[in-house]
C-alpha positions as protocol buffer text, in pm:
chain_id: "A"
residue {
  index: 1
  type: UNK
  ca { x: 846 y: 1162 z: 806 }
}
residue {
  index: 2
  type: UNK
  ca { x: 573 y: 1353 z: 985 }
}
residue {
  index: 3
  type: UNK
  ca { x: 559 y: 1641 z: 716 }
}
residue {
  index: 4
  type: UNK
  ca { x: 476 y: 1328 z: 430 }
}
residue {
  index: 5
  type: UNK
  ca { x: 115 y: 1455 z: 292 }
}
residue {
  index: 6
  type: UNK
  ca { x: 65 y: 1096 z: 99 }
}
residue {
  index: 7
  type: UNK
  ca { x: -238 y: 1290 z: -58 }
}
residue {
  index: 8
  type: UNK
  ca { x: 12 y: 1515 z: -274 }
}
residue {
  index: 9
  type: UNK
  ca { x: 245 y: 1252 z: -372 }
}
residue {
  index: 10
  type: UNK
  ca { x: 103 y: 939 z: -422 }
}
residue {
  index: 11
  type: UNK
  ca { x: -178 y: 1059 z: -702 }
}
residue {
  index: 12
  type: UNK
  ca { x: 100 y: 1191 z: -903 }
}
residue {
  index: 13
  type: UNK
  ca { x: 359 y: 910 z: -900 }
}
residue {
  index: 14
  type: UNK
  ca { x: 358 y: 795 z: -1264 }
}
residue {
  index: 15
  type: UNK
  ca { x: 458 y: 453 z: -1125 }
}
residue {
  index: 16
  type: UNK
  ca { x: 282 y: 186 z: -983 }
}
residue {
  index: 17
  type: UNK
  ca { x: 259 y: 148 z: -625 }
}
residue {
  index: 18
  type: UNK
  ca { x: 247 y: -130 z: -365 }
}
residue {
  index: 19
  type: UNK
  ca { x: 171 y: -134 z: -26 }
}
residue {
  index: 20
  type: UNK
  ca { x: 243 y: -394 z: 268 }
}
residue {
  index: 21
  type: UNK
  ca { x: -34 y: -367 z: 496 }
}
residue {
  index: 22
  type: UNK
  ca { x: 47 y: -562 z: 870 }
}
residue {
  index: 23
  type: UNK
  ca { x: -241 y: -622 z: 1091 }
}
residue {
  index: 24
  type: UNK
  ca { x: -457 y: -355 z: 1145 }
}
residue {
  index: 25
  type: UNK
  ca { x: -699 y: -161 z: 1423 }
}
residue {
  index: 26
  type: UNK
  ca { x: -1011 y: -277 z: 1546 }
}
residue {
  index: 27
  type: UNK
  ca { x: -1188 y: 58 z: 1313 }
}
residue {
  index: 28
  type: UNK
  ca { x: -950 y: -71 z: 1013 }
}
residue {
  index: 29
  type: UNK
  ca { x: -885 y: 318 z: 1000 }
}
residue {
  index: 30
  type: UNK
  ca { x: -511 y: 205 z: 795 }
}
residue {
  index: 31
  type: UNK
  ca { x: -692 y: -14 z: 516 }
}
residue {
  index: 32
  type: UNK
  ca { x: -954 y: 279 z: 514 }
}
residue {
  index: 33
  type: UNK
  ca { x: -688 y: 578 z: 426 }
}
residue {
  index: 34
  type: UNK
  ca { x: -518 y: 347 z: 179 }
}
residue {
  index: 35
  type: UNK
  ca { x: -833 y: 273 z: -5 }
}
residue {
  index: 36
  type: UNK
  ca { x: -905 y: 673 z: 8 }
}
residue {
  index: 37
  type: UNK
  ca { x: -553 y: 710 z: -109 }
}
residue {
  index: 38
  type: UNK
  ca { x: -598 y: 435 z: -407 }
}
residue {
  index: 39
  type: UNK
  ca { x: -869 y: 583 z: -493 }
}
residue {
  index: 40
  type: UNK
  ca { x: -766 y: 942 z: -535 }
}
residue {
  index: 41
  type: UNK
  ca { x: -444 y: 769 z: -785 }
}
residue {
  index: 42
  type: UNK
  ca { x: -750 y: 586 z: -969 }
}
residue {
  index: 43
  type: UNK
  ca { x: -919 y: 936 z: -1007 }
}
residue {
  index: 44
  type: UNK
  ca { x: -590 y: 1072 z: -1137 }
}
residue {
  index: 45
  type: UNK
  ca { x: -573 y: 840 z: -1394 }
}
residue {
  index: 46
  type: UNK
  ca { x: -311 y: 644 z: -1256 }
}
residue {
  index: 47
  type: UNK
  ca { x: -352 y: 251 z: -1154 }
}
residue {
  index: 48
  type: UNK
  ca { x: -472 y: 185 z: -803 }
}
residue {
  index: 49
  type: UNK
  ca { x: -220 y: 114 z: -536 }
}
residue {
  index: 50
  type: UNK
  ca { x: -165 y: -296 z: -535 }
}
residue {
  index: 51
  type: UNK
  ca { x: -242 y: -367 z: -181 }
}
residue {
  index: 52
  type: UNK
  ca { x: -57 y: -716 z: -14 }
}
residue {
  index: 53
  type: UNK
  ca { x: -187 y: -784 z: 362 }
}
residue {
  index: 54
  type: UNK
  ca { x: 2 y: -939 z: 611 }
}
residue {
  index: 55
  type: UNK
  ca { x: -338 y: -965 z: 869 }
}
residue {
  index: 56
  type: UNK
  ca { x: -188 y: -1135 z: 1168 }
}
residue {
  index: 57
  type: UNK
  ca { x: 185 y: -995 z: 1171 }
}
residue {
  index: 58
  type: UNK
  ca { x: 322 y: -683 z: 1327 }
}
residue {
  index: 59
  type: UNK
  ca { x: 459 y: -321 z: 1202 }
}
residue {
  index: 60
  type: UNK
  ca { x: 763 y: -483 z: 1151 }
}
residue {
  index: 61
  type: UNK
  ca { x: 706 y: -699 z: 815 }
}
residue {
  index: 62
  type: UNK
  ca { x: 1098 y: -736 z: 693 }
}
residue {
  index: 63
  type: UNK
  ca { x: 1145 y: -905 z: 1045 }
}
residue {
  index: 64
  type: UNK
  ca { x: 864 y: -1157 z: 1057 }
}
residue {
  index: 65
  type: UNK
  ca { x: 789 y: -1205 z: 648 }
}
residue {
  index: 66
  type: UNK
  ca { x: 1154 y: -1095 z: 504 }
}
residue {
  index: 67
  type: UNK
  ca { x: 1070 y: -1351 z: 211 }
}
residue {
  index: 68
  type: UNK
  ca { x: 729 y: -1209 z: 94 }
}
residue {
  index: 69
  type: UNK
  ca { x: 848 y: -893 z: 166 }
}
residue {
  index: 70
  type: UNK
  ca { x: 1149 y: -917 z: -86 }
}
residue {
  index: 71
  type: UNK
  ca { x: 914 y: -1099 z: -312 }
}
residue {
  index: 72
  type: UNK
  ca { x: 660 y: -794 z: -320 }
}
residue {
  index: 73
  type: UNK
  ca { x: 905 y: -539 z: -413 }
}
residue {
  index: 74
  type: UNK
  ca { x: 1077 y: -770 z: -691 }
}
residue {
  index: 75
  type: UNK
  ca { x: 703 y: -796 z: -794 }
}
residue {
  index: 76
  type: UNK
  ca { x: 659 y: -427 z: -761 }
}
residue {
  index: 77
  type: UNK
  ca { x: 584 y: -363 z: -1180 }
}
residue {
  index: 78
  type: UNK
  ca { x: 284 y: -613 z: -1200 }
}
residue {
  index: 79
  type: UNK
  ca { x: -62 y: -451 z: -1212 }
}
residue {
  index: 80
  type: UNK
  ca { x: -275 y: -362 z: -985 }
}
residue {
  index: 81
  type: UNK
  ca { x: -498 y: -594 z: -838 }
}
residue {
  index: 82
  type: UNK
  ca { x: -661 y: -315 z: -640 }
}
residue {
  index: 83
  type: UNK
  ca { x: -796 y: -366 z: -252 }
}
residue {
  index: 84
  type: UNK
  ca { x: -720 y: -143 z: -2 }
}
C-alpha cells in the first residue's frame, strides 16, 4: 500500500477510472493530487478519472454511503464527467 506510485499506474490503465472522494482537508491537498493525477491520464490520452464526492462523510464511504457506493462501481464504465 505505501509502495503504490498512483503516478505510474493510473496514466496507463486503458480503463476508465472512478474515484470516491470523502470529505477533505482544510488545503483540499486530496482533490488537488487527484486533479494532478486526472490530468496526467488526460495527457496520456486516456479519459480523465470520473470523480464522485461524498463532502461531509468520513474515510469510511462503504459504512456511511454503502448504496452510492455500490451504485458508483456498477456505474464504473460511464464516461468521464471529469472534476477532481
Amino acid at each position: 500500500m505505501f509502495e503504490y506510485e498512483p503516478s505510474a499506474v493510473l496514466p496507463v490503465v486503458d480503463a476508465p477510472v472512478t474515484a470516491l472522494i470523502a470529505s477533505d482537508d482544510e488545503t483540499r491537498a486530496r482533490a488537488r493530487a487527484l486533479a494532478a493525477e486526472s490530468a496526467a491520464r488526460e495527457a496520456s490520452g486516456r479519459s480523465a478519472i470520473r470523480v464522485i464526492r461524498f463532502e461531509h462523510d468520513g474515510h469510511n464511504l462503504m459504512r456511511y454511503r454503502p448504496t452510492e457506493v455500490t451504485a458508483a462501481i456498477l456505474s464504473a464504465d460511464r464516461p468521464s464527467t471529469g472534476g477532481g
